[in-house]
C-alpha positions in Angstrom: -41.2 13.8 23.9 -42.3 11.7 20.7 -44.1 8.1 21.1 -42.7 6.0 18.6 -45.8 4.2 19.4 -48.2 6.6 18.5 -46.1 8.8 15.6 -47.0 7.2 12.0 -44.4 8.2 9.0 -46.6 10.5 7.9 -46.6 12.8 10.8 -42.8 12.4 10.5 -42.7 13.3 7.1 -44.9 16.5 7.9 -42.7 18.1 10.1 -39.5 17.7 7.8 -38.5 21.1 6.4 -38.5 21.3 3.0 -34.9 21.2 2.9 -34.4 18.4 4.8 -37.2 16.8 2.2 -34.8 17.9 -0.7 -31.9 16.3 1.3 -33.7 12.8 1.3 -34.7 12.6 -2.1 -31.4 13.5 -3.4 -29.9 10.8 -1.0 -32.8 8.4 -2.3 -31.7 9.2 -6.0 -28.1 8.6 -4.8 -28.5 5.5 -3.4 -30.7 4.6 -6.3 -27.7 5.0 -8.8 -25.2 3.6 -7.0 -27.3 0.6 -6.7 -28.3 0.1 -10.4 -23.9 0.6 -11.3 -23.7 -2.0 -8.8 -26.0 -4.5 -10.3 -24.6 -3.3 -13.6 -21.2 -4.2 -12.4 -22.4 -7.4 -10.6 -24.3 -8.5 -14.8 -21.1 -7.4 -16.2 -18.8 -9.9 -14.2 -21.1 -12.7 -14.7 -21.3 -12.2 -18.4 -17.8 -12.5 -18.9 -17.3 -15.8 -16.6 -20.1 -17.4 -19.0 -18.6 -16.1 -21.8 -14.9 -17.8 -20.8 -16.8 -20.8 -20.1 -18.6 -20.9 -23.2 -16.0 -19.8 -25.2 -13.2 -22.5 -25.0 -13.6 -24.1 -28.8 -10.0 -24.8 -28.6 -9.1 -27.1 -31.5 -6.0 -29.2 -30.1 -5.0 -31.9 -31.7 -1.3 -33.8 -32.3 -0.5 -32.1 -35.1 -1.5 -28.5 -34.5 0.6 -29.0 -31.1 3.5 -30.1 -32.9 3.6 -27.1 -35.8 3.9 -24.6 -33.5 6.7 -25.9 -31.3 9.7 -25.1 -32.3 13.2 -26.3 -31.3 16.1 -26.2 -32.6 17.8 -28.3 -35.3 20.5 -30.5 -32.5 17.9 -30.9 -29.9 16.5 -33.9 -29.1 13.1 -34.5 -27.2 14.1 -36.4 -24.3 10.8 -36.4 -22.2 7.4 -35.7 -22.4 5.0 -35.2 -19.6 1.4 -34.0 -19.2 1.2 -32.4 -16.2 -1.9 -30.2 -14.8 -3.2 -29.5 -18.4 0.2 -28.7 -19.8 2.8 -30.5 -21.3 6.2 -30.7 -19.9 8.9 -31.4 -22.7 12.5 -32.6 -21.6 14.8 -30.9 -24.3 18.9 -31.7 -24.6 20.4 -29.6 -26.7 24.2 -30.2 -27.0 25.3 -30.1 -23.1 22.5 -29.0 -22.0 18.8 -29.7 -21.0 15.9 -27.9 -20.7 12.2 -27.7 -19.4 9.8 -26.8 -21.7 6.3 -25.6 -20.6 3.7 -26.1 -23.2 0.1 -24.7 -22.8 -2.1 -26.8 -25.1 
């Protein structure tokens, strides 16, 4: 019986087989590829969460809200909330209302 005392890796490594050696290094390489896709992955993910939070040079302003809401010609604004970053518009059209959810 061994002495895991005593035995060094080298004397290990000596009495591997030579396919057993093949075995480990393609395992090593393995494990060597998997981790650099992981990192990869891992650079990749972070990139595009700076990028979103870099990349909000939203222009919002009264005006620009209002051209590109659109209701129609009877209806008449009622309401208007601001609610968790979006506005909340109450609309009556004839006899009816509506919600309108408006993400500025």
């Amino acid at each position: 019986m061994r002495d895991p005392n005593t035995d060094s890796d080298e004397t290990v490594q000596d009495e591997l087989d030579p396919a057993a050696l093949r075995l480990q290094a393609k395992l090593r390489r393995l494990l060597m590829g998997s981790s650099l896709v992981m990192v990869l992955g891992l650079l990749a993910v972070f990139a595009a969460i700076f990028y979103k939070i870099n990349a909000n040079n939203s222009n919002v302003s009264a005006d620009n809200v209002a051209a590109t809401i659109a209701i129609g010609a009877e209806a008449q604004v009622i309401s208007v909330t601001q609610m968790d970053g979006n506005l909340v518009v109450l609309v009556k059209e004839g006899a009816s209302q509506a919600l309108v959810y408006i993400d500025l």
